[in-house]
C-alpha positions, 0 to 999 in steps of 0.5 A: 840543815842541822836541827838545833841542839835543845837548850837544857833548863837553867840550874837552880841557884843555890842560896847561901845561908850565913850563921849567926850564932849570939851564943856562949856555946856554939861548937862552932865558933866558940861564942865568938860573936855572943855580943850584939856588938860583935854579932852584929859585925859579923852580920855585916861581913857575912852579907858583903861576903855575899850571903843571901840569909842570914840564920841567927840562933840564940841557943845552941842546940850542939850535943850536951848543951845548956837550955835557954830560957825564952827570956834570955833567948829573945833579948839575945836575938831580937835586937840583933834582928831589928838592927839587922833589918835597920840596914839591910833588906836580906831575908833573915831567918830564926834558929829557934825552937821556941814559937814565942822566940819565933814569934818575937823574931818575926816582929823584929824582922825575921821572915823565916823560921829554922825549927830543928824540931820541924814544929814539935817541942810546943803543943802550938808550934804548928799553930803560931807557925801558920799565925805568922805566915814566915817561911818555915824549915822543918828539919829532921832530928832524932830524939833532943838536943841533949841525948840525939847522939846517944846510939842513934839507929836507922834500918834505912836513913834515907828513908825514915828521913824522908818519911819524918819530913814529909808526915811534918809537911803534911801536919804543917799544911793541915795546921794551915801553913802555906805549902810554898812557905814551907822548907825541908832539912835532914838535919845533918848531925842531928841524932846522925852517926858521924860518916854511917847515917850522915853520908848516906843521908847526903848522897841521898839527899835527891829523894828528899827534894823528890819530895817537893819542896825546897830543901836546905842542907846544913853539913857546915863544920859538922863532925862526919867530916873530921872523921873523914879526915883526920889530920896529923893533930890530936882530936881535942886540937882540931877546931871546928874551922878546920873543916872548910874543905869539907863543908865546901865539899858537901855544900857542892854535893848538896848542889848536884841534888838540887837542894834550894840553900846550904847554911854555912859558916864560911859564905864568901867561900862557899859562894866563890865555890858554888859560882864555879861549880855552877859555871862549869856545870852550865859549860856542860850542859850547853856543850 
């Protein structure tokens, strides 16, 4: 008699995490859907299109761009959240730095906090953080928004990645943030050289979910995959939607780490792409 194979545990379902960006500037999308009208559509598509988040930011924090104040930010995104939450119960997520935009966002509906800075840019970031008890992403940039991509250097970026996000968890947790709120993100393009930082980064991203807790990865659109690919156009002329391949491409590495959520521009793609890569990787394991 044939002992029974061992089934393998299920994969993790990775969640897809749809951009929304409400600004001018984004490199994006080039302030596509700034307007709430427009905004709003595109909300709407992204959740047919099968996002389990929605990401909405109303700065723009590419290189070299404009600083927005609190005001303007808050009117950008607070409608769109509250009207968003009007019709849909998809957990929301804010890009914000800024803990009164945060806070503002959470009110209209937000349940998580997207903080490029990982809590750092106001002296009570940690504290409003664990005030509102939403779910928070910590995620990794080196220097600011403005100057990040200015001669960025690691000795071992897989490493002092993993060092950064973990010391920010533990200053999160002792400022009385839930441990299982609490996300991790090595900010891909952040302060990163396009393919020297940013590809290692990626094919190390399984020490930074070694480090316990759930990881998102943000490479959608980002530059390191131009660099890899060139094409036969100028530079200037090759938009940011070019990158899909790219973006799907790295979304699939970040599922074979075990990350928990891409954040992505294009959903309905990368849904269809993480439904197949799922499919046959349950085929091989059960094989």
């Amino acid at each position: 008699m044939t002992a029974s194979k061992p089934q393998p545990a299920a994969l993790q379902a990775v969640r897809v995490m749809g951009v929304v960006n409400v600004t001018p500037d984004s490199f994006s999308d080039g302030g596509r859907f700034a307007g709430f009208d427009a905004a709003l559509a595109h909300a709407r598509r992204l959740i047919a299109d099968g996002a389990d988040i929605l990401d909405i930011g109303g700065e723009s924090t590419r290189p070299g761009a404009d600083p927005v104040g609190e005001a303007e930010e808050i009117a950008r995104v607070a409608p769109l959240i509250a009207a968003i939450r009007a019709e849909s119960a998809i957990p929301i997520s804010i890009d914000t730095m800024k803990p009164a935009v945060a806070r503002a966002a959470v009110s209209a509906g937000a349940t998580l906090w997207n903080d490029v800075t990982a809590l750092r840019f106001a002296a009570d970031s940690l504290a409003v953080a664990a005030e509102l008890g939403c779910e928070v992403v910590l995620m990794h940039m080196q220097g600011e928004p403005g100057t990040m991509q200015v001669q960025p250097h690691y000795d071992d970026v897989v490493a002092e990645v993993a060092d950064f996000l973990a010391a920010r968890a533990k200053a999160a947790l002792a400022a009385g943030v839930a441990r299982e709120r609490l996300w991790l993100d090595p900010g891909i393009g952040f302060g990163k050289h396009m393919t020297r930082h940013n590809l290692p980064l990626i094919a190390g991203l399984d020490r930074i979910v070694a480090l316990g807790f759930p990881v998102l990865l943000g490479a959608s659109r980002k530059r390191f995959i131009e660099a890899l690919d060139g094409g036969d156009r100028p530079a200037d002329q090759r938009p940011p939607n070019d990158r899909l391949g790219g973006s799907i491409a790295a979304a699939l590495a970040g599922a074979a780490a075990g990350v928990a959520a891409v954040r992505v521009h294009d959903v309905r793609e990368t849904v269809q792409a993480l439904k197949v890569w799922t499919a046959v990787a349950q085929a091989g394991r059960a094989g």
